[in-house]
C-alpha positions in Angstrom: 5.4 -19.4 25.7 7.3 -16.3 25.4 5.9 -12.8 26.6 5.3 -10.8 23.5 3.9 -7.9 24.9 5.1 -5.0 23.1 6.0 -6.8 20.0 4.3 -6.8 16.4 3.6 -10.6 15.3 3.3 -11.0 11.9 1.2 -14.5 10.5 0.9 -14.1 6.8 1.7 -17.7 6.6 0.6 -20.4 8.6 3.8 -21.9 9.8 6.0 -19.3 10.0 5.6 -15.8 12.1 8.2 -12.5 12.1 8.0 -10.3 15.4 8.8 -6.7 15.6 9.2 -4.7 19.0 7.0 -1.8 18.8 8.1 0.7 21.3 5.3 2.9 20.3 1.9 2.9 18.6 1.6 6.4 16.7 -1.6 5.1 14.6 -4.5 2.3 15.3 -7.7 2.2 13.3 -9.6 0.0 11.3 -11.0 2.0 8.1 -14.1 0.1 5.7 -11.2 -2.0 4.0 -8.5 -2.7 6.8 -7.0 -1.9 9.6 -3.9 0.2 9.8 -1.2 0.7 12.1 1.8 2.6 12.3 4.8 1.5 15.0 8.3 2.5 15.9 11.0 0.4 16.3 14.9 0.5 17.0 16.0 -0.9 13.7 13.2 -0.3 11.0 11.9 3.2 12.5 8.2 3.8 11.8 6.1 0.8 10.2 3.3 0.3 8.4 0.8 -2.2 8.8 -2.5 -3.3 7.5 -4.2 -6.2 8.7 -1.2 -7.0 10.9 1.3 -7.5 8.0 4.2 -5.1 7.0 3.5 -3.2 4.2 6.5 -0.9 4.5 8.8 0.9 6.9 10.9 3.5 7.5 14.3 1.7 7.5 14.1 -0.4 4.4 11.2 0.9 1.7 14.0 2.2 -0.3 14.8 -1.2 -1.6 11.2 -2.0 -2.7 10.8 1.1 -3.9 14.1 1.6 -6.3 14.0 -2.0 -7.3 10.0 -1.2 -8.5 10.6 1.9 -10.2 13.8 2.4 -11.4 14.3 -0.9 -13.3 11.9 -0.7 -15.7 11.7 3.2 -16.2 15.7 2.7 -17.1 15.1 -0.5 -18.9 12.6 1.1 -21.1 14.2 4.2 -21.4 12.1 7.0 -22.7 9.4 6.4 -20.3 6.8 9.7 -19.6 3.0 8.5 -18.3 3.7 5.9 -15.7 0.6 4.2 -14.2 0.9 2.9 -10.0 -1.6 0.8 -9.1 -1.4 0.9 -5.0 1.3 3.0 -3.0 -1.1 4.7 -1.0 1.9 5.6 1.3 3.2 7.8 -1.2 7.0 6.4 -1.4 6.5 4.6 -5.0 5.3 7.9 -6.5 8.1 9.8 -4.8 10.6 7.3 -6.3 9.0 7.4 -9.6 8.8 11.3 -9.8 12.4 11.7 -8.7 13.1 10.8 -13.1 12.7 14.5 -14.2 11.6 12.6 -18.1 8.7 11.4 -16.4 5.7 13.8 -16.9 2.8 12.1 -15.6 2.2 9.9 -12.9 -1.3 8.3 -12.6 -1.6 6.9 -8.8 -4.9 4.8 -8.2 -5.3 4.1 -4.1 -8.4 2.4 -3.1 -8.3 3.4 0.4 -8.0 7.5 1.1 -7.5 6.6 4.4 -4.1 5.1 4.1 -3.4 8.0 1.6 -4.3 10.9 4.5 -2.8 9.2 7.3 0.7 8.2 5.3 0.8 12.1 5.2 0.3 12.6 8.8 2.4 9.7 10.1 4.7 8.6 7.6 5.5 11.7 5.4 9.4 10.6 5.1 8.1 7.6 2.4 6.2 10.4 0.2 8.6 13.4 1.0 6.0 16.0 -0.6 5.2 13.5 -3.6 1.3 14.5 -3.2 2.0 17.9 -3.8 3.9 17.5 -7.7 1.6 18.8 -10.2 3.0 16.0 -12.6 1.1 13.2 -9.6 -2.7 12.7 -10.3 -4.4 10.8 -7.0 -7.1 8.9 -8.2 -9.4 7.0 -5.4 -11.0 4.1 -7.0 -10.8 0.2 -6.8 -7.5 -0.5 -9.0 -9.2 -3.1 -11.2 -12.1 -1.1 -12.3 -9.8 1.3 -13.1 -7.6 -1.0 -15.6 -10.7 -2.5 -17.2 -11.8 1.0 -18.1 -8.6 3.5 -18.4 -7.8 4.2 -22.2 -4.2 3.3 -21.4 -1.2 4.6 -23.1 1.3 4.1 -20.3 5.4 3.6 -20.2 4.9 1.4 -17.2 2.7 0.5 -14.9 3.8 -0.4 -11.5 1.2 -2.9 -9.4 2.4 -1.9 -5.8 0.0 -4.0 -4.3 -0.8 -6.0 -0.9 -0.6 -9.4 -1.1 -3.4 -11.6 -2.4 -5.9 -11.4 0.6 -8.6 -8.9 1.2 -9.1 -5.9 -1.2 -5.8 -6.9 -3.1 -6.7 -10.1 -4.1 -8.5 -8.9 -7.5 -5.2 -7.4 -8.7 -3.7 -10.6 -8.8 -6.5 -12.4 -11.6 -5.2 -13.2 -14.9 -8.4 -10.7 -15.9 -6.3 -7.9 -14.1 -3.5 -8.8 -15.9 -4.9 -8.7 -19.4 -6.5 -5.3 -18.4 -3.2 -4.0 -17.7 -1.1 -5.3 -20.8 -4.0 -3.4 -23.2 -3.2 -0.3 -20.6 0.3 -0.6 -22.0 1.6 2.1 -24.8 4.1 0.2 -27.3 7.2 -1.4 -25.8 5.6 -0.8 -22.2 6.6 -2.6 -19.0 4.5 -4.0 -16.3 5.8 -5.2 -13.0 4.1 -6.6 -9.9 5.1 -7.3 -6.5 5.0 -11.1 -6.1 5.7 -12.0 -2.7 8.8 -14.3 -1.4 9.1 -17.2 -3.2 10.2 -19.1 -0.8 7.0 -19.0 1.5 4.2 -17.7 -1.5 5.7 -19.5 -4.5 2.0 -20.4 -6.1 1.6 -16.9 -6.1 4.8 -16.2 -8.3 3.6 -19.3 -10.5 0.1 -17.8 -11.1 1.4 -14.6 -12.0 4.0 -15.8 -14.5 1.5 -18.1 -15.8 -0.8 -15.1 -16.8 2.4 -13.3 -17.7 3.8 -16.2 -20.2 -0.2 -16.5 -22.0 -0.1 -12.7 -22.6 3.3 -11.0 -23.0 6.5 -11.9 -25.7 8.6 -11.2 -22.8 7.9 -12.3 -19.2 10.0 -13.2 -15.9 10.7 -12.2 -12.5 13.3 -10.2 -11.1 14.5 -10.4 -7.3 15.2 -8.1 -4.4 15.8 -8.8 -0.4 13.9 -6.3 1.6 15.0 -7.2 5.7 11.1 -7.4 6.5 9.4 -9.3 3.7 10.0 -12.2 6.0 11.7 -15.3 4.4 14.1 -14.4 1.6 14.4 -12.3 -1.6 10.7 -11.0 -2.7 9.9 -11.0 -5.9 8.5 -9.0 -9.1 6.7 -10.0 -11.7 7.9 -8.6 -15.8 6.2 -8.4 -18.6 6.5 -6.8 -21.7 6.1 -7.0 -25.6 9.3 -5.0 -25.9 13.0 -5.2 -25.5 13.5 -3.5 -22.1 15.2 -6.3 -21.0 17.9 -6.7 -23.4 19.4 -3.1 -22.6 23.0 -3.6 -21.8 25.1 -2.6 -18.5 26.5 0.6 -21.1 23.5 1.8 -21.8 21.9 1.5 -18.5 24.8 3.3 -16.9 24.2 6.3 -19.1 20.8 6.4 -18.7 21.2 6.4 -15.0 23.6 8.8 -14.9 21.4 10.9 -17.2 18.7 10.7 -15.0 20.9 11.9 -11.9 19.3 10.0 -9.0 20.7 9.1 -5.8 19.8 5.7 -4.9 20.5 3.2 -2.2 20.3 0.0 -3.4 19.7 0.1 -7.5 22.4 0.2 -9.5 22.7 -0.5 -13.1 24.9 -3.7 -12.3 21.9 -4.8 -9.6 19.4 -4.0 -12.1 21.0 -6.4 -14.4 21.9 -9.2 -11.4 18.1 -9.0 -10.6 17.1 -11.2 -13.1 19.0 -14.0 -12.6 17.2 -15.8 -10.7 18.5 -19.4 -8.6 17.1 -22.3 -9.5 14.5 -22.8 -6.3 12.6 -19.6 -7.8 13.7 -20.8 -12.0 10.9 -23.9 -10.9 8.1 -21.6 -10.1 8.0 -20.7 -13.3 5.3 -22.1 -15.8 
């Protein structure tokens, strides 16, 4: 057996592990919902954990991040309240508040733990996010706030853990119906779904709920280095026509907005959604 002293083993799924060298351990502690850690490595830089899995790094949250935000606030177009559900690391309300329309920014985190220590040892992801004016930090278990919230929002962005522990409510067609009535007219909602390839009932059961309650519903994709075997994907929804914007207009909105990104572009946006036939069969 192989010395992995050192390393950060990852065993989401039962056959299949990812390993990451942790040169140093900047954070260890186990709060009333999880345990979190924070390493360093060469590659990825500093890494989140919770429960042993990676929830985001350093080196490569900007994919998740752009590819969860900027699609459907430039598909939709003319979005101003957006609604996170999760990111307690700050970085999805950092990306979302870098669209100057935007005016409001709801953020419900059920853990202030991993909100206070993401500003201590991970303040790169948020980059002073906590401090807009236009970001309100609600604590509060993310389904009990969709079954009460009297809505009205652009888009709402499920930037959860997988289905396992405290996140595993966010991912019940209940949630789900919750969230389309959170919708304003023509709004978008879009989950994280995991990698197909390794968690494709969890794709299925999401686009199941999707295809009962919305006119519009897929899945778009996106390879992130450490979501572990292949592109992850995200779950769409709407009762609108986000999706049928063109690569025009989505190249004028996005120079509009005048946002410097790393991996979104309109013409990835667009390639997102087609989706190869391994992940097409998922589907309900």
């Amino acid at each position: 057996m192989t010395d992995m002293t050192g390393w950060s083993v990852e065993r989401l799924h039962a056959d299949h592990a990812q390993a990451l060298r942790a040169d140093r351990v900047l954070y260890d502690s186990e709060t009333a919902h999880q345990r979190l850690r924070v390493i360093e490595n060469p590659t990825f830089g500093r890494i989140l954990t919770l429960d042993g899995v990676v929830q985001t790094t350093e080196g490569d949250n900007f994919i998740y991040h752009e590819m969860m935000s900027h699609v459907p606030i430039l598909a939709h177009g003319a979005a101003r309240r957006v609604l996170i559900v999760g990111g307690g690391d700050g970085g999805m309300a950092k990306t979302v508040l870098t669209h100057a329309a935007v005016e409001h920014v709801t953020m419900v985190e059920i853990d202030a733990g991993v909100v206070d220590f993401s500003k201590e040892y991970l303040p790169m992801l948020s980059e002073g996010a906590f401090d807009d004016p236009r970001l309100e930090l609600v604590i509060a278990d993310g389904a009990a706030f969709m079954r009460e919230t009297g809505g009205g929002y652009d888009v709402i962005i499920v930037d959860s853990t997988d289905p396992i522990g405290p996140g595993e409510v966010l991912f019940t067609d209940s949630f789900y119906g919750h969230a389309r009535r959170a919708l304003a007219p023509g709004g978008v909602l879009v989950t994280q779904n995991g990698v197909p390839f390794m968690q494709g009932d969890e794709l299925t059961n999401t686009m199941r709920a999707f295809k009962a309650l919305f006119s519009d519903w897929t899945c778009y994709l996106a390879t992130i280095p450490t979501y572990a075997g292949g592109p992850m994907a995200f779950g769409w929804g709407t009762d609108g026509e986000a999706r049928q914007v063109d690569l025009e207009t989505l190249k004028k909105r996005f120079a509009a907005a005048d946002i410097a990104t790393d991996y979104y572009t309109p013409e990835v946006h667009l390639g997102a959604f087609a989706l190869p036939p391994y992940v097409a069969r998922l589907m309900p």
